[in-house]
C-alpha positions as CSV (number, residue, x, y, z in Angstrom):
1,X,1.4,1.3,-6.1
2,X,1.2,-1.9,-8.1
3,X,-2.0,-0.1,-10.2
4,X,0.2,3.0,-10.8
5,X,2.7,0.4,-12.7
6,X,-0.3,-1.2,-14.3
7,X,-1.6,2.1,-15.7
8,X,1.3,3.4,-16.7
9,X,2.0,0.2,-19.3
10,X,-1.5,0.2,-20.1
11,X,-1.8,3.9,-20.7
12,X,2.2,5.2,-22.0
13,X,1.7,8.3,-19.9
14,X,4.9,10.1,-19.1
15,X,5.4,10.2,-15.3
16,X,3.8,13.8,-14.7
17,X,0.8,12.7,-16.6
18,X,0.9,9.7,-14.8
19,X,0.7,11.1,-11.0
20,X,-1.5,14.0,-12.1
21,X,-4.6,12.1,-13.0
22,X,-7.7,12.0,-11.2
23,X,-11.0,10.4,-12.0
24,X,-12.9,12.5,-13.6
25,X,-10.1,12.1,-16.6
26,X,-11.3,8.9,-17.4
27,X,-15.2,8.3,-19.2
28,X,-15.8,5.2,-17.8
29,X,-19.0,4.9,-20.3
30,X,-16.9,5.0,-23.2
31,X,-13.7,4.0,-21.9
32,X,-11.9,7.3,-23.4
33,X,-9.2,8.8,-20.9
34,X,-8.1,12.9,-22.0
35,X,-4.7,13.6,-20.7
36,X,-5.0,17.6,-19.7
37,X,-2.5,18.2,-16.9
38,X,1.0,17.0,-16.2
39,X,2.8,17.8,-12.7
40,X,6.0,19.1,-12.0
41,X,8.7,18.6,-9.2
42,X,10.7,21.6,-8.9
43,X,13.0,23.4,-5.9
44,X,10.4,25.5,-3.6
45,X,12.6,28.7,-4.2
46,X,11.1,28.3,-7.9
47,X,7.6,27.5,-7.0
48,X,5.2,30.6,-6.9
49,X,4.1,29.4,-3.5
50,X,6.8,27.8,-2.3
51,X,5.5,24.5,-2.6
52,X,7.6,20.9,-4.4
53,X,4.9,20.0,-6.9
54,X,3.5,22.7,-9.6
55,X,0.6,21.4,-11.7
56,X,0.8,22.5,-15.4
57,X,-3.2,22.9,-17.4
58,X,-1.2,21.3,-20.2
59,X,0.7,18.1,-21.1
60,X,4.1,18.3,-22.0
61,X,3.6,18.3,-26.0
62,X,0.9,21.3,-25.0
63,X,-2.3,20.1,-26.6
64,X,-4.3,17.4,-24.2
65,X,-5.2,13.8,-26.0
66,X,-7.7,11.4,-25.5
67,X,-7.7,7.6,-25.9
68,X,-9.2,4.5,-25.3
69,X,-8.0,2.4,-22.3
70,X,-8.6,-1.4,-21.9
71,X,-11.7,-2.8,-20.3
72,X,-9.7,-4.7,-18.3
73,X,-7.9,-1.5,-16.8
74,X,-10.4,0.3,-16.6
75,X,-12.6,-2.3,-14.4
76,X,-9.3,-2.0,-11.9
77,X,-9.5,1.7,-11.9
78,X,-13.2,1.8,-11.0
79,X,-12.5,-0.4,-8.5
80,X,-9.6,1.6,-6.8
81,X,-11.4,4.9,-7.1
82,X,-14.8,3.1,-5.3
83,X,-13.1,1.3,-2.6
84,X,-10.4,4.6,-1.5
85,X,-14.2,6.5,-2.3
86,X,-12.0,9.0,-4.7
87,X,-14.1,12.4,-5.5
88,X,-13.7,13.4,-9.4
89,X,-10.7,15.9,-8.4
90,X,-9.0,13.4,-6.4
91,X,-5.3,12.1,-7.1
92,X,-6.2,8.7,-8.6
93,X,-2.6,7.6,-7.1
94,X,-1.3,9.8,-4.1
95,X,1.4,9.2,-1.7
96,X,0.5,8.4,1.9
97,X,3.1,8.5,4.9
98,X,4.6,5.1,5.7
99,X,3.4,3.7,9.7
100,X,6.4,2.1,11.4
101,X,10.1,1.4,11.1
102,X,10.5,1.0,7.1
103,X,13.8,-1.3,7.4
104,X,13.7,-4.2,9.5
105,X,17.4,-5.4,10.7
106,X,17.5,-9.5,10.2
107,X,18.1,-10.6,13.8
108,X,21.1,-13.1,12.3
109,X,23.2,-11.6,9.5
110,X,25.2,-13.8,7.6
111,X,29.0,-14.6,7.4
112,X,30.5,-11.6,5.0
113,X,33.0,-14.6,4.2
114,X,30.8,-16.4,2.4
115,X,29.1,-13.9,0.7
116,X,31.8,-13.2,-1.9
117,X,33.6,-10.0,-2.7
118,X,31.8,-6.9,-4.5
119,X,32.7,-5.2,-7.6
120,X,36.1,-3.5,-7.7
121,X,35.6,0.2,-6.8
122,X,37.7,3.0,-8.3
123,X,40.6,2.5,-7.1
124,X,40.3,-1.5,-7.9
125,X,40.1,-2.5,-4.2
126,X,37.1,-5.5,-3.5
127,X,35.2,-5.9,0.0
128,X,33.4,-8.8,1.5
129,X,29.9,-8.4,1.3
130,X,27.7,-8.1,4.2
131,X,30.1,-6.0,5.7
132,X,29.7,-1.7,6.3
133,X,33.3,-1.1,4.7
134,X,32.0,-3.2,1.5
135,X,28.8,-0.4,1.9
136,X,30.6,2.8,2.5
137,X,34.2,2.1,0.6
138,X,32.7,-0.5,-2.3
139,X,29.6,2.1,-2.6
140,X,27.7,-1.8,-2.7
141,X,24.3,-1.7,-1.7
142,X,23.4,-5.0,-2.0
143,X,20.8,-6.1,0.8
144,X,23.8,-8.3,2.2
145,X,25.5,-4.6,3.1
146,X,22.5,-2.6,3.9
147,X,21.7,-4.6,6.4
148,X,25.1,-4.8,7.8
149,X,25.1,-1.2,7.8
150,X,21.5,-0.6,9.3
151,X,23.0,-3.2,12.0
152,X,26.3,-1.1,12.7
153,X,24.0,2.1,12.9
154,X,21.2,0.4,15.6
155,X,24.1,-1.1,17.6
156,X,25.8,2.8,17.8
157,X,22.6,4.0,18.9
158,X,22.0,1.1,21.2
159,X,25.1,2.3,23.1
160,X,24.6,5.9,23.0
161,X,27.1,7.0,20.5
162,X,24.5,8.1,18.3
163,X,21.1,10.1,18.0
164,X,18.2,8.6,16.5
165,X,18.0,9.6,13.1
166,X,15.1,11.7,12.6
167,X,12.1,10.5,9.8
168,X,12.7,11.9,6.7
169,X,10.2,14.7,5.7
170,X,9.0,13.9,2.3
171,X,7.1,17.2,1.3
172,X,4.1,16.9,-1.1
173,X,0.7,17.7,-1.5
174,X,-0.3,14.4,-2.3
175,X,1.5,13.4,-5.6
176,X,4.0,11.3,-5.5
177,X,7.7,12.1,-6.7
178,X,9.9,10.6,-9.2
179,X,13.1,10.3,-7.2
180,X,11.0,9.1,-3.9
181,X,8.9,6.0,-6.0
182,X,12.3,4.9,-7.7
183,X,14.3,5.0,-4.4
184,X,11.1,3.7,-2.3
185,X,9.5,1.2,-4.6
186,X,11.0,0.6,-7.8
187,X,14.0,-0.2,-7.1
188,X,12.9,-2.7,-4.3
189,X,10.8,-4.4,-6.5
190,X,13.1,-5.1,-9.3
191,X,15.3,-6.3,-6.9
192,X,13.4,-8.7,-5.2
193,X,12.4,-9.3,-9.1
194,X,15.8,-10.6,-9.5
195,X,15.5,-9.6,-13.0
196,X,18.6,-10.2,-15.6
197,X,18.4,-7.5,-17.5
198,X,17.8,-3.3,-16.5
199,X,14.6,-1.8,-16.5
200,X,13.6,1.7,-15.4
201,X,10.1,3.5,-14.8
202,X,10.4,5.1,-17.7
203,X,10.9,1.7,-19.9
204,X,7.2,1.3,-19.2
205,X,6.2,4.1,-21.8
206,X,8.6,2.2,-23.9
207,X,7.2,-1.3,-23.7
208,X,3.3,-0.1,-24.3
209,X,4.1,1.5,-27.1
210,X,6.3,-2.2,-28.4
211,X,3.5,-4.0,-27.4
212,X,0.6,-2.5,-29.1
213,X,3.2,-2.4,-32.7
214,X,3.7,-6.1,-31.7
215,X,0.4,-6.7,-32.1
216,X,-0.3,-5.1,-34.8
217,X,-0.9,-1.0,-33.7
218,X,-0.5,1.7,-36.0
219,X,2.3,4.7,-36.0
220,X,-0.1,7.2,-35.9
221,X,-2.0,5.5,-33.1
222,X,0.8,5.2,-30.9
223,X,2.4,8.7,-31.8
224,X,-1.0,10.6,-30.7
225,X,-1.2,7.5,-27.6
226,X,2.2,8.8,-26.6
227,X,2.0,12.7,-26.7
228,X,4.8,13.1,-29.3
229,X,4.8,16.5,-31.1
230,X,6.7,14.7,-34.1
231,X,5.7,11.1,-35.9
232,X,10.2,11.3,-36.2
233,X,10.4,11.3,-32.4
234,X,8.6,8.2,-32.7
235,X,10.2,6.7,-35.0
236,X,13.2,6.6,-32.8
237,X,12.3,3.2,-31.6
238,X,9.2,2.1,-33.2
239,X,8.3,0.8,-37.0
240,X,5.0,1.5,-38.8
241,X,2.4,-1.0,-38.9
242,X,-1.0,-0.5,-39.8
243,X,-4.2,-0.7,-37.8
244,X,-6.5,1.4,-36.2
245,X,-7.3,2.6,-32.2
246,X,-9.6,0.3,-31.6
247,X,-6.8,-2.5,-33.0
248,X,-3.8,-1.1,-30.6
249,X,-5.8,-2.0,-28.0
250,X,-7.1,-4.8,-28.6
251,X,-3.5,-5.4,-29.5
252,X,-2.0,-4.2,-26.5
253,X,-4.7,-6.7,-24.4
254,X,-3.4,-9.5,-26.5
255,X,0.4,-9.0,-25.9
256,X,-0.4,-8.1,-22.2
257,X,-2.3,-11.2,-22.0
258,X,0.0,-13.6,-23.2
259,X,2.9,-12.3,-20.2
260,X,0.1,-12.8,-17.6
């Protein structure tokens, strides 16, 4: 899922645009993608069918968009849909059912007392790390604690005192949901990241549009790149600067190129 990250800071595309695309959205000869569709995640009981995912013939502002993507992405993309073999009404990025246990218990854990204490709770009490109580009273979920936990839990079911807990059904069609990539992959990568400030999924919208005005990108460009109904909405957290499409990317590849 390391490409769907990639696209989404090359591309700005809101999540639902994001997991909805399929390769006959891109024009590989002239590098333009059109943004047509957006997905939804809604309760079954809402869902004409019954079904988790709803696919809207619209974006959310309504009226699709086209834009130029980098060569460079674009290159990766061609590359992803030839070696999956992707058809034209494929998911370009679709969620495939893990093999195998998905946490794997340390075989020695380390001493909670010299791990440190976690962050007062509510009630201002502390907990050693690396310990279930710090897990289930201290709400910690450091890996120190999950894998205390996960420990706890395999010895219970070792001795009979507890069932094995039953896989998770994760029910899609194929696209992959918000809450399941932050819980499954983001926020495992930004932890092992060990990265001092916060960052989200949707901060990635965020920082293409920064870095194409850091370079030198137009408003306008970056209000139509983005979907935004109003230039104000954009406005919120970008300044004008002048330029033309061709320049935000260009400008974009630039910026991009200097954090690789």
């Amino acid at each position: 899922l390391r490409l769907l990250i990639e696209t989404d800071i090359e591309t700005g595309l809101r999540w639902g645009e994001l997991t909805e695309l399929r390769p006959r959205d891109f024009d590989f000869s002239t590098g333009v993608l059109t943004v047509a569709r957006a997905v939804v995640e809604l309760d079954p009981k809402f869902h004409p069918d019954g079904k988790r995912f709803l696919v809207k013939g619209y974006p959310k502002d309504g009226e699709p968009r086209r834009f130029r993507v980098a060569d460079h992405m674009l290159d990766k993309l061609k590359s992803h849909i030839s070696a999956i073999g992707l058809g034209p009404d494929d998911l370009l990025f679709q969620y495939r059912r893990p093999d195998g246990p998905q946490r794997r218990i340390p075989e020695v854990l380390p001493d909670p007392d010299t791990l440190g204490l976690t962050t007062p709770n509510d009630l201002g009490r502390t907990y050693r790390h690396g310990t279930p109580t710090a897990y289930a009273a201290g709400k910690c979920r450091c890996r120190h604690c999950k894998d205390a936990v996960a420990a706890y839990r395999a010895r219970r079911r070792a001795d009979g005192k507890d069932e094995p807990r039953k896989p998770r059904a994760v029910d899609t069609d194929g696209h992959i949901g918000r809450d399941w990539f932050r819980r499954n992959v983001w926020i495992k990568a930004v932890e092992r990241a060990d990265l001092d400030f916060h960052v989200t999924p949707h901060g990635l919208r965020h920082a293409h549009a920064s870095w194409m005005l850091a370079g030198g990108a137009d408003l306008q460009v970056v209000k139509q790149r983005l979907g935004h109904g109003s230039i104000t909405t954009t406005e919120r957290y970008l300044h004008t600067l002048p330029g033309t499409e061709d320049a935000g990317v260009n400008a974009l590849a630039r910026i991009r190129g200097r954090s690789r």
